[in-house]
N, C-alpha and C positions, 0 to 999 in steps of 0.2 A: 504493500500500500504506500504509495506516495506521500509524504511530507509526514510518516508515522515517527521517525526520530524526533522532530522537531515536537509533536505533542505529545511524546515521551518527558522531553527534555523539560515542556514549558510546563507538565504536571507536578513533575520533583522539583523544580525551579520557586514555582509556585505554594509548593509544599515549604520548602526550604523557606521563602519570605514570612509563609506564617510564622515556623519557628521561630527566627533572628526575629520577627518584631515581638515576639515575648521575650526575647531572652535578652535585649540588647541593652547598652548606654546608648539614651539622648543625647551624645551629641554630635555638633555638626556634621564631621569628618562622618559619623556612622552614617548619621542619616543621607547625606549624599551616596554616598556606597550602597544604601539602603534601596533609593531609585534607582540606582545604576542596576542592581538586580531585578528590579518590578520590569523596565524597560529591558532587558535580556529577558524575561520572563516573557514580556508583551508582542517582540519579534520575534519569538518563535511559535507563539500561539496564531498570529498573522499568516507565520509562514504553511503551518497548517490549513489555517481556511484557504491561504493562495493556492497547494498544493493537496491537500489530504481531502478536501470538499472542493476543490477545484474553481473555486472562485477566483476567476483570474480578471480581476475589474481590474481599471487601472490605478483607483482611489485607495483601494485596496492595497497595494502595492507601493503605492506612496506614502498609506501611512505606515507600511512595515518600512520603510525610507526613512519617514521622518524619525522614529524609533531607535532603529541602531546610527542614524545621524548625529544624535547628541549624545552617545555613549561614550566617544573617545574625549570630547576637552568637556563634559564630565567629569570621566573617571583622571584627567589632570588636575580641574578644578578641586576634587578631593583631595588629590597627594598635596598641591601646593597649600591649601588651605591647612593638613597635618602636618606640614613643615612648617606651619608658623606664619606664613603670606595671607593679609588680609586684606591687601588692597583691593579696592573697590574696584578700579580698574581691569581684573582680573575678568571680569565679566564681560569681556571684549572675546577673550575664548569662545566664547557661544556665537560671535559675530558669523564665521564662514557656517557652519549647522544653518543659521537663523536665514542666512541667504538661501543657501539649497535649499530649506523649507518652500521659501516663495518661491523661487525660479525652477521648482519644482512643479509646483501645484500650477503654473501659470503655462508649463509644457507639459501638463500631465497624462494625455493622449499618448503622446510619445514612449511610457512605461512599456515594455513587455515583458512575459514569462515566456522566455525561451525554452525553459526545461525544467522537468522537477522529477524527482528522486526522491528515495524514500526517505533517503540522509542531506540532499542540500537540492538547494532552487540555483537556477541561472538567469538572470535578469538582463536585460539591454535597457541603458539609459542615456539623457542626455551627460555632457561634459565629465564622462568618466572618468577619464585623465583627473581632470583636476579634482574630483570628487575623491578618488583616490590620495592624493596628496594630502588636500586637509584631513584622511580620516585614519593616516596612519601617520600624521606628523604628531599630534599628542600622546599617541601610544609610545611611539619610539620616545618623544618627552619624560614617560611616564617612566619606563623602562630606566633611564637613563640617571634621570631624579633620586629613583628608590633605590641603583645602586650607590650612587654617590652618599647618600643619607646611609645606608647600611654600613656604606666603610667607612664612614664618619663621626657616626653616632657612639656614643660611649657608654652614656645611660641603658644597662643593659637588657630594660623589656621594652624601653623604645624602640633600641635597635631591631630586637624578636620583629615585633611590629612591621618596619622597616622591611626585615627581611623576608617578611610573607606576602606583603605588598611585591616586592622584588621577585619572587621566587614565582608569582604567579601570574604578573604579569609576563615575564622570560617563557615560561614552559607553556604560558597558551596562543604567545601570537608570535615567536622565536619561528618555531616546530610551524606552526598555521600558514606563515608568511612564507616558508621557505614550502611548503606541500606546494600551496597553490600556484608555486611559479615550476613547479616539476612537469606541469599538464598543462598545456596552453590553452584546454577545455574549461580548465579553474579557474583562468580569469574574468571569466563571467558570471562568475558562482561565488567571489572571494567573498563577498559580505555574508554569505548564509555559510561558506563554510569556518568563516573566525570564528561567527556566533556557534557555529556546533562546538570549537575547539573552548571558546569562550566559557562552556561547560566546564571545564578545569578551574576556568577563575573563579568561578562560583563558589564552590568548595575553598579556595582560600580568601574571600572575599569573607565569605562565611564566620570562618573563622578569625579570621582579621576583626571585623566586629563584634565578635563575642569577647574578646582579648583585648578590646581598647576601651581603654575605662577612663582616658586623658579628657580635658574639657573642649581640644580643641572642634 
């Protein structure tokens, strides 16, 4: 059955946000992370109605777009904001997302589902290229930040902290990024298949919140 991974994934996913919001700290750094899972949660339930019930609208599809669009400066806007950055300014990160949002919905005919799988969707859209770029420029950010803070850090359950952030970010989009340039068929698939790999983050995302008890 088509798109059955993906509402696999978004049941345990879904599962998993119930727990973490019984079990979690208030505060900010969590609860940012906290959507970052609802929204992984919500693109793979999308990805299911696009593939697993076949609803291949185009509105449909854009808003599984708009979904993992704000995921990666995000999940930046998290890590800088646990590193102590509060400037207000930071909220410019959401600037590129917030564009593809509209420039999205304004060519939204243009969407297609090329293909789908039981494990990942292929999609054709507009300005892919540069869609690309903004959507793995944060992550590499991310990647980059949490190791720098890991071998940095001294205070030693910040650092723990730190290093699950780090560890999880590396082993779900390191491994994801490098798959999908093996197959020249993946590159029409790369957003559905980080989010399968992104499954991995979860699980330390997971824990990551259950283990930060800081105010940031």
């Amino acid at each position: 059955m088509n798109g059955i991974v993906s509402f696999i994934f978004a049941l345990v996913e879904f599962s998993l946000i119930i727990y973490v919001n019984r079990n979690r700290t208030k505060n900010k750094t969590n609860n940012l992370l906290f959507i970052l899972l609802i929204l992984l949660s919500i693109y793979q339930f999308f990805e299911f109605l696009i593939c697993g019930l076949d609803l291949r609208f185009p509105w449909i599809t854009y808003l599984a777009f708009v979904t993992i669009t704000f995921m990666p400066p995000l999940g930046l806007y998290a890590v800088l904001n646990f590193a102590g950055y509060k400037n207000k300014w930071l909220a410019l990160l959401f600037l590129p997302a917030l564009f593809f949002t509209v420039y999205y919905l304004i060519v939204l005919n243009e969407f297609e589902v090329l293909k789908c799988t039981p494990v990942y969707a292929a999609y054709n859209y507009p300005l892919g290229f540069l869609y690309g770029f903004f959507y793995y420029l944060p992550i590499l950010a991310v990647i980059i930040i949490t190791l720098v803070k890991y071998k940095t850090v001294k205070v030693n359950n910040i650092r723990s902290l730190w290093k699950i952030l780090f560890a999880g970010y590396s082993v779900t989009f390191i491994p994801g990024f490098i798959f999908t340039r093996l197959f020249d068929e993946m590159l029409f698939a790369v957003e559905s298949i980080l989010c399968k790999f992104a499954f991995i983050l979860v699980w330390f995302l997971v824990y990551f919140i259950k283990s930060n008890n800081s105010t940031n």
